[in-house]
N, C-alpha and C positions, 0 to 999 in steps of 0.2 A: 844432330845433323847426320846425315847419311850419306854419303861418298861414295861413286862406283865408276868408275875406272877402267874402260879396256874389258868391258864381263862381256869370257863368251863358255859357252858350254855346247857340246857337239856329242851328239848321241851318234855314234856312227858315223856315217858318211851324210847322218846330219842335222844341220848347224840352226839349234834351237836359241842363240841371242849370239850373235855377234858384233863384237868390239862395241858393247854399250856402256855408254858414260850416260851420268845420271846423279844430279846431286838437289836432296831432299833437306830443304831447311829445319829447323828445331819448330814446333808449332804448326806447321804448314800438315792439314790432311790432304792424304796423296792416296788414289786408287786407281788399280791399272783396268782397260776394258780394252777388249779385242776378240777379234775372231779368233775358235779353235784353233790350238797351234801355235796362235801368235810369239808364246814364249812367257806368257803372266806368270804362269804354275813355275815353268821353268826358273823366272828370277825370284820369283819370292819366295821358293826351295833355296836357292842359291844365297842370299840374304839371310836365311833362318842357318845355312851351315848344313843342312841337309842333301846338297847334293855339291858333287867336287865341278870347279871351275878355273879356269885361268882370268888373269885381272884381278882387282882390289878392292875390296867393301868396308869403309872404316866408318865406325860411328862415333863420333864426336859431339862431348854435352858443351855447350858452345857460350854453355855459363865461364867455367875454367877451365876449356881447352882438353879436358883430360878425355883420354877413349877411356868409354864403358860399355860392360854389358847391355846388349839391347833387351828392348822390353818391346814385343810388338804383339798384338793383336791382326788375326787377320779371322774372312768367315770362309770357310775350304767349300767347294760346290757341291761334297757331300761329308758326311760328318756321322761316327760313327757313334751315338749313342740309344742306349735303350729306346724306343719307342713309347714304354709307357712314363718315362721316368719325366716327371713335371718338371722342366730345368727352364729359365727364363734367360734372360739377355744379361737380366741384373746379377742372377746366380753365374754368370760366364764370367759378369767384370771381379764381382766379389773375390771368387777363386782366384784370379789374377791377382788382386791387390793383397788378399791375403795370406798365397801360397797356403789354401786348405784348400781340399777336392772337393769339387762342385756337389757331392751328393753329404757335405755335411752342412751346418745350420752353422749361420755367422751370425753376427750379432747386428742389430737393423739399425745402428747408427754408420755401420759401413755402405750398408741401402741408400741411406739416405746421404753419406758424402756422393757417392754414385750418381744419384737423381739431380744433385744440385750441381754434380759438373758439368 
């Protein structure tokens, strides 16, 4: 579960999310859509720990109550990889579940826990 608290971050003189509460259950897919600007990039920087904020993001595995490291997936609106290099969606989740970079060969019973989730 995801918890957010009072999130605001202010570039200047100015205010790219203010005092946003927001709380994401365990299993629920959640994606933000908005006009330029709106603030999407902003929180889900802010959520990854990538950009400094006032307010609270706690994530809570809601099995045992216990805070853990988050694991998230997102798709950024540009993304910097080779052009020729043959990378699929399935070679994006792989890297993730196996902590091996995308440009090495995993073994195809991880493809396939992948395809059947």
């Amino acid at each position: 579960m995801i918890e957010i608290r009072g999130l605001t971050k202010k570039y200047g003189d100015f205010t790219a999310l203010d005092a946003l509460d927001l709380t994401v259950k365990e299993g629920v897919v959640f994606g933000f859509v908005g006009a330029n600007g709106a603030g999407k990039s902003t929180l889900l920087k802010a959520i990854l720990g990538e950009v400094k904020h006032t307010g609270s993001i706690i994530f809570t595995d809601t099995l045992d109550k216990q805070i853990r490291k988050l694991k998230i997936g997102y798709v950024p609106q540009s993304i910097n990889v080779e052009k020729h290099m043959p990378t699929t969606v399935y070679d994006l989740f792989a890297s993730l579940i196996s902590n091996v970079p995308v440009w090495f060969k995993k073994d195809k019973k991880l493809y396939r826990k992948i395809k059947d989730s």
